[in-house]
C-alpha positions, 0 to 999 in steps of 0.5 A: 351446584353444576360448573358449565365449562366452554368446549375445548375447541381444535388448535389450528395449525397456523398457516405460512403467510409466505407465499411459495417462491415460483421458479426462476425467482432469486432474493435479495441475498441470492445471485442469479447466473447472468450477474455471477457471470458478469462479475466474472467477466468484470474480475476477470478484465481487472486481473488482466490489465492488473496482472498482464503487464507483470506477466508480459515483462516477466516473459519477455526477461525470460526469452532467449535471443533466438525468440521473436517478442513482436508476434502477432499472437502473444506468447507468454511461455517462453520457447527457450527460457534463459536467466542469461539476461539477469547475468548480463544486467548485472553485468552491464550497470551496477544493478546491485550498488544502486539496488542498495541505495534505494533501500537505504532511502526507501528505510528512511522513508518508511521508519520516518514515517512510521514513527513520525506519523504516528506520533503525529496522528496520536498527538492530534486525535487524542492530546489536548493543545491550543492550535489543534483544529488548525493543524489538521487543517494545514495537513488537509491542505496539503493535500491539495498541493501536486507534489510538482509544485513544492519540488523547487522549494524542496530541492533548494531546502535540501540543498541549503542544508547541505544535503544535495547529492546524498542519500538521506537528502533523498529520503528527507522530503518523504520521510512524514506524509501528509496523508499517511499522518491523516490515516494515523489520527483517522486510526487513533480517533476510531479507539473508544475515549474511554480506555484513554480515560481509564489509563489516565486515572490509572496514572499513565502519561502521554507516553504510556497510552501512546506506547502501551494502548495506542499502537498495538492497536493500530498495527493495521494502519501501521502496515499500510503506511509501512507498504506504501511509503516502501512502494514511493520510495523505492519507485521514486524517479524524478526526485532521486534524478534532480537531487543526485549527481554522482552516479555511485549513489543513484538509486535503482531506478535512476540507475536502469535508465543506463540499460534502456539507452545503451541496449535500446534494441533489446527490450529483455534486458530491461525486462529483466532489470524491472523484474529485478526491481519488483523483487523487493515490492512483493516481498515487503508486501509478502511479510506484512499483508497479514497486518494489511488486511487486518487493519479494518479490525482496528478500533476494537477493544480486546478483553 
């Protein structure tokens, strides 16, 4: 008995159905020289109203006397560079007393707000009570209201406590934002619900979830309040101006406010005092942007 068996037939290559990319041609995840250049352009127009201004009072406190700051080119680098007028500002105000002050009010503000936001934002997003829905909606709607037309509410509170012409009577109204709580219940929410169900059959209490799970995983959200609670306290005007009236306790910002009016024509010294005032900023900034920018990782569960 014959087996017939069917020829065995070529395998043929399979052919690429894409097409060749003619030239000059870009795809979706390629970027063709004219956008590079306009994205250039555009980073470069927002580093320079960002950045210029810092550059500009920095070159002006660092001029000598003999220096014209009102040429008609602008010039950044000073001709004679001089640290005399940081000495005379120091020299002028107590720039070192009131620097002092605002760091007392702006560490009230920031520990206010770090713990009492955080508390806050964890007792909304992941405690059960009656009421609930209703609190987040009173901090949302306060959110609505300029700080302009709570001041007189607030200041005649501070004042009926006692605390008018005081540092901490400063630092009270600033010391738990509405928002910086709304970013701690958005930072809580995002956690999975199921590792608080898992510390609960566990045994751990209210406390224990909120010391051991929640915050060291929103250490990122915890910077960024840090920042910018420091930033509106320490930069604060109008407030610290309504509340004291002894000029010992003014903060550094009221307290530059003496060399613009006694030394109104010479534009370096009050250079200098705000460059003296931006220390602080970049410092605070400086030691904590590692969590700054990590605060987009938050919510993610850590084997």
């Amino acid at each position: 008995m014959s087996v017939v068996t069917d020829p065995v037939r070529p395998v043929e290559a399979p052919s690429s159905s894409t097409p060749p990319r003619r030239k000059g041609s870009f795809g979706f995840n390629s970027i063709s020289p004219r956008e590079r250049v306009v994205r250039y352009l555009l980073l470069a127009f927002v580093l320079l109203i960002t950045i210029g201004p810092f550059l500009w009072q920095l070159s002006t406190s660092l001029k000598g006397s003999g220096e014209d700051i009102y040429t008609r080119i602008p010039r950044l680098l000073p001709a004679q560079p001089t640290f005399d007028h940081y000495k005379a500002v120091a020299d002028t105000i107590p720039v070192w007393d009131y620097a002092r002050n605002s760091l007392v009010v702006a560490v009230l503000v920031v520990g206010g707000n770090v713990i009492g936001a955080s508390l806050a934002g964890f007792a909304i997003s992941r405690l059960q009570f009656r009421g609930r829905k209703i609190v987040l909606g009173l901090f949302l709607a306060t959110l609505v209201l300029p700080g302009e037309v709570t001041i007189i509410s607030q200041y005649v509170t501070v004042r009926e406590f006692g605390l008018a012409n005081t540092l901490f009577g400063v630092a009270l109204p600033g010391m738990i934002g509405a928002l910086n709580v709304l970013l701690m219940y958005n930072a809580f929410r995002s956690l999975p619900v199921e590792v608080d169900q898992a510390a609960v059959v566990d045994g751990a209490n209210a406390w224990q979830r909120f010391l051991y799970i929640g915050l060291p995983s929103v250490r990122g959200t915890i910077s960024v309040i840090a920042i910018f609670a420091f930033i509106g306290a320490w930069d604060d005007f109008l407030w610290p101006l309504i509340v004291l009236t002894d000029p010992d306790k003014y903060t550094l910002t009221v307290g530059l406010q003496y060399l613009s009016g006694t030394f109104s024509n010479n534009p370096r010294l009050i250079a200098a005092g705000t460059m003296i005032a931006f220390v602080p900023i970049v410092i605070v900034f400086a030691t904590l942007q590692r969590f700054f920018f990590k605060g987009v990782e938050e919510g993610a569960v850590k084997g």
